[in-house]
N, C-alpha and C positions, 0 to 999 in steps of 0.2 A: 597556104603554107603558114600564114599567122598562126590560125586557128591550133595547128597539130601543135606548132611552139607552145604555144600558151596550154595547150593540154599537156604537154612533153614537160614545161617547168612545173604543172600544177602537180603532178603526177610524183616528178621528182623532189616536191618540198614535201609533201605528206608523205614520202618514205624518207627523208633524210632523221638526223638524229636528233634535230630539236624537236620535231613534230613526237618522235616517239616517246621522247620525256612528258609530253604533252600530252599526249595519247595516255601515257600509265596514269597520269596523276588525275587526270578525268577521268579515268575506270575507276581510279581507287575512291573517289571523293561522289563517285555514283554507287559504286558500291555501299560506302558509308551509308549515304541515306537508306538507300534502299533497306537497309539491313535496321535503321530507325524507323520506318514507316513499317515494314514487315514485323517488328518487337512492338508498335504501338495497335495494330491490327491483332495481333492476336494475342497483347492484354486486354484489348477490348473484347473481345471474344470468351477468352477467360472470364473476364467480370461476367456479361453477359449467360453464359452458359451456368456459373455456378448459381447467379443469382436468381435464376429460373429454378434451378433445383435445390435452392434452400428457400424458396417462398413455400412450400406446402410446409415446411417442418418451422417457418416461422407462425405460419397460421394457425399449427396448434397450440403452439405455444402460448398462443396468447387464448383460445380455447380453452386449453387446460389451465390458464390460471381463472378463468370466467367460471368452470366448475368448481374450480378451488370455493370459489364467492357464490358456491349454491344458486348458478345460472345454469341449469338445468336441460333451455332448450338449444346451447349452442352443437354447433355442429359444424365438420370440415370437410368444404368439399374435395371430393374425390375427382383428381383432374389424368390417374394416370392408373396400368396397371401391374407397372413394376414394386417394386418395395417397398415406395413410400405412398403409392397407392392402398398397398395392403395396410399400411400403418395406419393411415387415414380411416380406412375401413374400421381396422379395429379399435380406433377412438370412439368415431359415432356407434359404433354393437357397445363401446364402454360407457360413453355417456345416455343412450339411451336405457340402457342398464339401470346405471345410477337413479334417472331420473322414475324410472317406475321400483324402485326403493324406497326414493326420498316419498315420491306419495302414497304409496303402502304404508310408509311409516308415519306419516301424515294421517292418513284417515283413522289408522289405529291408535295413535296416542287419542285424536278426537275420540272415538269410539270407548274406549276404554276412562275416558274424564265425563262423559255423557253418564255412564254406565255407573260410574261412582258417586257424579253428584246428585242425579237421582234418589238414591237410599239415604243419602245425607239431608237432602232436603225436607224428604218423610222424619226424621231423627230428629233434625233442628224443627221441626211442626212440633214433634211430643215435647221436646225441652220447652219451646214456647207454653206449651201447654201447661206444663208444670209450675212452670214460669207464674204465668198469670192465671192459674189457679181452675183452670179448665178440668185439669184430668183431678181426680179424687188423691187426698195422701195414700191412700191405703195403697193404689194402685201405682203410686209416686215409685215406690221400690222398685217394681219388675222393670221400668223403661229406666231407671237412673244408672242401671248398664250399659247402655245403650252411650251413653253420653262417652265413656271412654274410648269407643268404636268412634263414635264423630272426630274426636280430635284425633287419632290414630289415622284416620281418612282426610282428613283437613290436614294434615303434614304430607301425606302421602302427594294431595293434589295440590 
């Protein structure tokens, strides 16, 4: 018979009306948190998420300023196949691009400065020549044309 008493008041305190004041204001103050932990969970998930998907467009960025400074062999990798996948793509098809320009246009400036100072060198031989008295005056005239072509080429290169 104790036993049911003490069940019978326990029963009757937790529906009485203090408990129930009790009862709301511990819902509400669980509530609260709950609803801070839940806004801190999926700001971190926010961070988290965007920060994943702005690391490839930070990577070129910094890529494209490396090209900017004629680094030629950079390159980004390609970690996905949506958008910024394809972007990615189309960077390294840009920079690989670039860089078989930059030595095309490389080997041809060489090529072409090869090519010039060549004939100048044979030109600056006859000037010496005339110079120091190698080649004859008579013959002095026909190469002292010649000398205005060399500086004409010597500005050039």
């Amino acid at each position: 018979k104790m036993a049911s008493t003490a069940f019978f008041n326990l029963v009757s305190t937790l529906f009485s009306s203090d408990c129930t004041v009790f009862s709301s204001e511990l819902s509400r103050i669980c509530l609260q948190y709950s609803s801070y932990a839940t806004f801190a969970i999926v700001a971190c998930m926010i961070w988290f998420f965007s920060y994943t998907m702005i690391k490839p467009l930070r990577q070129m960025a910094v890529a494209a300023r490396k090209l900017a400074n004629d680094d030629f062999s950079v390159r980004v990798p390609v970690t996905s196949n949506n958008e910024i996948g394809t972007l990615a793509k189309a960077f390294n098809e840009m920079a690989n691009s670039l860089s078989i320009s930059e030595t095309t246009r490389r080997n041809f400036i060489a090529n072409v400065s090869h090519e010039l100072k060549t004939p100048m060198t044979t030109i600056a031989g006859f000037i010496d020549g005339i110079l120091d008295g190698t080649i004859p005056p008579q013959k002095q005239k026909q190469y002292l044309p010649t000398w205005a072509l060399t500086v004409f080429l010597a500005a050039l290169i």
